[in-house]
ZADO-1210 file (C-alpha; in nm, 4 decimals, padded with zeros to 6 digits):
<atoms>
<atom x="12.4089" y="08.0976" z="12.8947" code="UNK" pos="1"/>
<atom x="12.6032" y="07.7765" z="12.9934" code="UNK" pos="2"/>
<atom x="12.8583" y="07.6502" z="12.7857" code="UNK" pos="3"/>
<atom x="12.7960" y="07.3402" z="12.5350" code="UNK" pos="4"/>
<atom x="13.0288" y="07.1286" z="12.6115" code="UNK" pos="5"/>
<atom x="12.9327" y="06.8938" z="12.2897" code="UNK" pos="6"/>
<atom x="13.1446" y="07.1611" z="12.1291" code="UNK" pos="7"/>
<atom x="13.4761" y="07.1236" z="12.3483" code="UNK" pos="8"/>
<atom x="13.5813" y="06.9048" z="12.1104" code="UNK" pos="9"/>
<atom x="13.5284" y="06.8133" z="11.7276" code="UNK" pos="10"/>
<atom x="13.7221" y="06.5115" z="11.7558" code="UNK" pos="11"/>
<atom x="13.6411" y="06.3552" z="12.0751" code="UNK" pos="12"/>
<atom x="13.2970" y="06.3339" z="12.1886" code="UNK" pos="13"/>
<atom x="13.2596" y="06.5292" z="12.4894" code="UNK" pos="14"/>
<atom x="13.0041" y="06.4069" z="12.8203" code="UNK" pos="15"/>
<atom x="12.9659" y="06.5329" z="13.1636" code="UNK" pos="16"/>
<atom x="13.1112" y="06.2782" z="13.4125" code="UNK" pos="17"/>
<atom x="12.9109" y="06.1896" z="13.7249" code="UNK" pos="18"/>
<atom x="12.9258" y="05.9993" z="14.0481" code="UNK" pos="19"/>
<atom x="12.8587" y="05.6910" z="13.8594" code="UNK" pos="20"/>
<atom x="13.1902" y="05.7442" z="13.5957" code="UNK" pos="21"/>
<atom x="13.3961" y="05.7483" z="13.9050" code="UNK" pos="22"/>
<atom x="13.5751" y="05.3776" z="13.8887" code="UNK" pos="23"/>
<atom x="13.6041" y="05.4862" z="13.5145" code="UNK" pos="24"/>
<atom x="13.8231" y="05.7834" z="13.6060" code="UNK" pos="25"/>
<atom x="14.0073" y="05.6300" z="13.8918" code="UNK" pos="26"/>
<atom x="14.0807" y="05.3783" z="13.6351" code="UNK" pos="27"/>
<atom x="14.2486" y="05.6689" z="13.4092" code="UNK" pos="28"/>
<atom x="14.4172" y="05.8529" z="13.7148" code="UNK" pos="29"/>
<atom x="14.5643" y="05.5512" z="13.8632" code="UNK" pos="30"/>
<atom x="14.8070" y="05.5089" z="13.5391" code="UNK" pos="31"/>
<atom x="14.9338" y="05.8322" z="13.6479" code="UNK" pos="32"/>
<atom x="15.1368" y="05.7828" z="13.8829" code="UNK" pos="33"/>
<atom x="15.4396" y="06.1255" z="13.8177" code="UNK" pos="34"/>
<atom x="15.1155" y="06.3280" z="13.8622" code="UNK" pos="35"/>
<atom x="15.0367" y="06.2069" z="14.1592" code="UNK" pos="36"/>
<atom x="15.4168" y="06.1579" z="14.3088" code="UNK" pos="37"/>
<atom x="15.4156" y="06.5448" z="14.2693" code="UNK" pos="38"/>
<atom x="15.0656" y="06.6504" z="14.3949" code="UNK" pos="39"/>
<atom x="15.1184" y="06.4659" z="14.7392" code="UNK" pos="40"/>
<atom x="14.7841" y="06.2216" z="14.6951" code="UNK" pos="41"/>
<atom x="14.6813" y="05.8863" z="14.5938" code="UNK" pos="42"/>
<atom x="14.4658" y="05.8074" z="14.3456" code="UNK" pos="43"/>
<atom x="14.1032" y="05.7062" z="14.5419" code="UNK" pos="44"/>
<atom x="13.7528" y="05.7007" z="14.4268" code="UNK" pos="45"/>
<atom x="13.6874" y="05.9008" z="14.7739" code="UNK" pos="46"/>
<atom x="13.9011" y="06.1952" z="14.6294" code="UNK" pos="47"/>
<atom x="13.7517" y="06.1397" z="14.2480" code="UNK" pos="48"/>
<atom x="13.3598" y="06.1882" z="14.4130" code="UNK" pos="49"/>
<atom x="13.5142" y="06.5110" z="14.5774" code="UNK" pos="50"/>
<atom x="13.6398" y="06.6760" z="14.2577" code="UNK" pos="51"/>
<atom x="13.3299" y="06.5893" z="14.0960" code="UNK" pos="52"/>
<atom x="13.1145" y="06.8035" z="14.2856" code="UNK" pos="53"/>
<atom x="13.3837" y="07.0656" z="14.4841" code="UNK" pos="54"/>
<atom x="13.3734" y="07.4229" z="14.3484" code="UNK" pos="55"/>
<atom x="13.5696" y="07.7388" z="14.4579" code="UNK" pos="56"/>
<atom x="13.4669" y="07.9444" z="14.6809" code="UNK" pos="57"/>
<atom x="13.1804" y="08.1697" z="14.5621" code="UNK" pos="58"/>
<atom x="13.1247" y="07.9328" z="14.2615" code="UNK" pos="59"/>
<atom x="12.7866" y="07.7047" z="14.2174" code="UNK" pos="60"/>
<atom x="12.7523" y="07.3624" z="14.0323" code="UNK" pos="61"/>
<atom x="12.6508" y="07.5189" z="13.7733" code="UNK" pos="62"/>
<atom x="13.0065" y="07.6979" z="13.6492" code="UNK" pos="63"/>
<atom x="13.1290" y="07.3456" z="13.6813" code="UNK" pos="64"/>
<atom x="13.2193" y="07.1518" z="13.3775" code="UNK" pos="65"/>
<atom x="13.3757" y="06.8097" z="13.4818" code="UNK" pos="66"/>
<atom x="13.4112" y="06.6016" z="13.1391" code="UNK" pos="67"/>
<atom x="13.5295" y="06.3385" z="13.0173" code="UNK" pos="68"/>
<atom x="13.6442" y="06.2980" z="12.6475" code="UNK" pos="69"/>
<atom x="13.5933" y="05.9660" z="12.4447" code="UNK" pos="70"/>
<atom x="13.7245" y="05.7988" z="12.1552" code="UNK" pos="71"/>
<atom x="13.4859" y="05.5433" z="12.0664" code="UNK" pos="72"/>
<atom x="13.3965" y="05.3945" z="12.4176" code="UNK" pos="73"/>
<atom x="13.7186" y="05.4700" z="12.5552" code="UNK" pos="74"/>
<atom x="13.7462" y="05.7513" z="12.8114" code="UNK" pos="75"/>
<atom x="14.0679" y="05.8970" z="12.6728" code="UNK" pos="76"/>
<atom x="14.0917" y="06.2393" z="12.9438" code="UNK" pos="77"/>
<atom x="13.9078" y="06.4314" z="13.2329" code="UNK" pos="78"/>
<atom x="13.8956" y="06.8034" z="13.2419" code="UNK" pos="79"/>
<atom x="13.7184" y="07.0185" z="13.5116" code="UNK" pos="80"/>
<atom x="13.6423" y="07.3549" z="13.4214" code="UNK" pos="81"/>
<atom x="13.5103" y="07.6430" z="13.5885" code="UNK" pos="82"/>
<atom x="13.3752" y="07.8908" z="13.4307" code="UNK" pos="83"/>
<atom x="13.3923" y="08.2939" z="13.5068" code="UNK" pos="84"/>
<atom x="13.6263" y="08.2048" z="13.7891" code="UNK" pos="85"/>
<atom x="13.7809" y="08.4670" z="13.8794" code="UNK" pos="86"/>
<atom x="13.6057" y="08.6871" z="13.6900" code="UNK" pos="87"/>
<atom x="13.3393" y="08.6941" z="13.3695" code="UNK" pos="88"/>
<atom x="13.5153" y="08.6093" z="13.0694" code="UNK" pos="89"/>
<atom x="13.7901" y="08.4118" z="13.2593" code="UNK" pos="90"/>
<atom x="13.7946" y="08.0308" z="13.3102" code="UNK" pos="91"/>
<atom x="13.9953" y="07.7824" z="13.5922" code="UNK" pos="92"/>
<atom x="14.1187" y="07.4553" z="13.4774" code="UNK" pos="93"/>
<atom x="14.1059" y="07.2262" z="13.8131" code="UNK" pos="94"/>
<atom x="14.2103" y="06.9353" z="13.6837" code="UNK" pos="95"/>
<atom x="14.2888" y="06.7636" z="13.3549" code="UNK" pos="96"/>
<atom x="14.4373" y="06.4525" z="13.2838" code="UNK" pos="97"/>
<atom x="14.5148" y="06.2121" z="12.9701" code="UNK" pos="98"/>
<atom x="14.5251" y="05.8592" z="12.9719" code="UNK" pos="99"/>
<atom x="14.9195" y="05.7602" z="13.0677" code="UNK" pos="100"/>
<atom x="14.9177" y="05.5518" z="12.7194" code="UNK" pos="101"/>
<atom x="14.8370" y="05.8588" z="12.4895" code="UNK" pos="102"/>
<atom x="15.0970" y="06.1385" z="12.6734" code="UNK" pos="103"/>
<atom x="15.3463" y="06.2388" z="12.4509" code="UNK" pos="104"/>
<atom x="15.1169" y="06.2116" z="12.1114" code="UNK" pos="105"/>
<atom x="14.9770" y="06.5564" z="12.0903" code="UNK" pos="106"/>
<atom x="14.6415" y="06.4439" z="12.2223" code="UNK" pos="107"/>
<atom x="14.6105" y="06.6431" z="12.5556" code="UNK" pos="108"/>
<atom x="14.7664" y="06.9503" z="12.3758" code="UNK" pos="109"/>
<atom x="14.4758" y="06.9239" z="12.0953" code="UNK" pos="110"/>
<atom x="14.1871" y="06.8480" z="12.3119" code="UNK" pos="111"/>
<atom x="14.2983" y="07.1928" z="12.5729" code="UNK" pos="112"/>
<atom x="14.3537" y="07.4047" z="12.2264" code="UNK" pos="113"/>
<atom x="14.0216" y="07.3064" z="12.0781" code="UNK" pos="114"/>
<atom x="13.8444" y="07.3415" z="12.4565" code="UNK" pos="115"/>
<atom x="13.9901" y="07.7104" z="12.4203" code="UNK" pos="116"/>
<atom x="13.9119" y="07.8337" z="12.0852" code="UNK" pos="117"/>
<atom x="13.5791" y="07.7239" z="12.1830" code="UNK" pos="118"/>
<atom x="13.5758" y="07.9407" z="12.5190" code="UNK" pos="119"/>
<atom x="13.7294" y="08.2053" z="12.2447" code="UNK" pos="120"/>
<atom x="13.4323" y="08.2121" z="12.0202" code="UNK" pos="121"/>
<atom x="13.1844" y="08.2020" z="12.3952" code="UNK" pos="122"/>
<atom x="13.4178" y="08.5786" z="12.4738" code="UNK" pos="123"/>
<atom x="13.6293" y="08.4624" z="12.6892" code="UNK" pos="124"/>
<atom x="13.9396" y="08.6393" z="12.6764" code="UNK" pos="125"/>
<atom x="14.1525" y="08.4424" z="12.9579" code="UNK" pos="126"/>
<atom x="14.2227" y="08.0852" z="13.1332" code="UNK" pos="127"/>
<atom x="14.4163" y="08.0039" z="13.4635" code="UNK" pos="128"/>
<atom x="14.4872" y="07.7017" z="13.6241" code="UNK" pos="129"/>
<atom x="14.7578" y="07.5832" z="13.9014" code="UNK" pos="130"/>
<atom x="15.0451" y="07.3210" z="13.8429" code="UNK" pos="131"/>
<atom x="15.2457" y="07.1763" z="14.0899" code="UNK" pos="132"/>
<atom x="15.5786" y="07.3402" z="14.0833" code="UNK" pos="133"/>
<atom x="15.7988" y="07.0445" z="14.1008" code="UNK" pos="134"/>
<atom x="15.6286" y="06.8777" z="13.8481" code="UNK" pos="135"/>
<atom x="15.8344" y="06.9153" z="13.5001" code="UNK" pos="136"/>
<atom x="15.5898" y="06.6992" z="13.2900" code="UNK" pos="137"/>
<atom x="15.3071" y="06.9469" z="13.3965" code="UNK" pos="138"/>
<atom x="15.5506" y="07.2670" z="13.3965" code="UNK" pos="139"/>
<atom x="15.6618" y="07.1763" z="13.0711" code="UNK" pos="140"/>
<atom x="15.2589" y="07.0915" z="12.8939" code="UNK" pos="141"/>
<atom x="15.1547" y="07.3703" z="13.0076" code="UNK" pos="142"/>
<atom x="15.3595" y="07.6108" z="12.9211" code="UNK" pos="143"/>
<atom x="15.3859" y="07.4092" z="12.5938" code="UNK" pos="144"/>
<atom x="14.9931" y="07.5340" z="12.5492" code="UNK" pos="145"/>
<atom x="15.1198" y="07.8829" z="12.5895" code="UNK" pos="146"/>
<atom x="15.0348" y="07.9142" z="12.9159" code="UNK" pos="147"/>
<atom x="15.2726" y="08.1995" z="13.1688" code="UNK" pos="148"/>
<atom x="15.3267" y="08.1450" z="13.5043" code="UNK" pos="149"/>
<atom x="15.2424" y="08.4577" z="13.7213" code="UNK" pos="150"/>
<atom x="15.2557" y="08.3821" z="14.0334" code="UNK" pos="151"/>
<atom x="15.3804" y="08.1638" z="14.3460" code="UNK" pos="152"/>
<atom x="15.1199" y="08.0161" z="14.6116" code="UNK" pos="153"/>
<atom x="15.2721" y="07.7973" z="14.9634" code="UNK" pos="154"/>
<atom x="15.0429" y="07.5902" z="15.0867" code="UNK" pos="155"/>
<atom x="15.0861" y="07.2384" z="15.2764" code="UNK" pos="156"/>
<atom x="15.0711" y="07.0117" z="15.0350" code="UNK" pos="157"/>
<atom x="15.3698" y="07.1945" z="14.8277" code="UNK" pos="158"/>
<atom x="15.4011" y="07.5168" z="14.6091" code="UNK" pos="159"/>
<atom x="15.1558" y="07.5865" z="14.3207" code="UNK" pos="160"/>
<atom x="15.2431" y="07.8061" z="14.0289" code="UNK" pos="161"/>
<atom x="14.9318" y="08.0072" z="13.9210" code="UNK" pos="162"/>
<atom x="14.9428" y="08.0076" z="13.4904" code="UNK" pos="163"/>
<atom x="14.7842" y="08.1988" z="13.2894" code="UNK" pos="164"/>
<atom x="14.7138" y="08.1831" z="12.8975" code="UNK" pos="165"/>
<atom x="14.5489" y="08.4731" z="12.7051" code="UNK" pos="166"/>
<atom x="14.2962" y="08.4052" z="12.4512" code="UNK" pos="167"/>
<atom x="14.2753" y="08.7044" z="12.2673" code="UNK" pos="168"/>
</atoms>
């Protein structure tokens, strides 16, 4: 049964972002610049389109959850979820990202906590995601939302530290 994402959030209201909401969240990216200093890539609606759609390997479109969360009319932050990835009962943050104005209010912390007791109460009992090792801001949110890191991975563009957070 897919997920409903209406209930990622009881604050924000919650919508699946497509090809046309790309200028929208290359408008929110683009404020970011640390994140992107430290990932090794500009901001472009080129790479936006791309995460919209790209999956893991061995994933369909249909595990993928790329949302956007609104306050009023205002997109506020971008997640992209996959779900059962690696495993059933085990989700993969891809991306997420708050809108450089709201960092450092609590916002992005509430809006991941609520997405996971909602993934709690769907039985799942785990989430992973990557952050860039040399980036502190990302290091520090994460593990902030009581995510461990577990692992190491090289690849070209820079070392990622594979995180995990329990939800049981």
């Amino acid at each position: 049964m897919p997920l409903d994402i209406f209930k990622f959030s009881r604050r924000y209201n919650v919508r699946r972002m497509y090809e046309p909401d790309a200028d929208t969240i290359l408008a929110l990216c683009r404020k970011n610049t640390q994140y992107y200093a430290y990932c090794g890539k500009n901001p472009s609606k080129e790479l936006i389109l791309n995460d919209l759609t790209i999956t893991p390997p061995g994933k369909d479109f249909s595990s993928k959850y790329y949302v956007g969360f609104y306050e009023r009319s205002e997109l506020i932050a971008v997640m992209d979820l996959i779900e059962n990835y690696f495993e059933n009962g085990q989700a993969f943050i891809g991306f997420f990202m708050t809108d450089k104005d709201l960092q450092g209010k609590g916002i992005g912390s509430s809006i991941v906590q609520e997405v996971f007791r909602y993934l709690k109460e769907q039985g799942f009992h785990a989430v992973y995601l990557g952050i860039d090792k040399g980036n502190p801001q990302s290091v520090h949110f994460w593990k902030k939302n009581g995510f461990t890191v577990i692992r190491e991975v090289s690849q070209e563009e820079g070392t990622i530290l594979v995180a995990e957070k329990n939800l049981t």
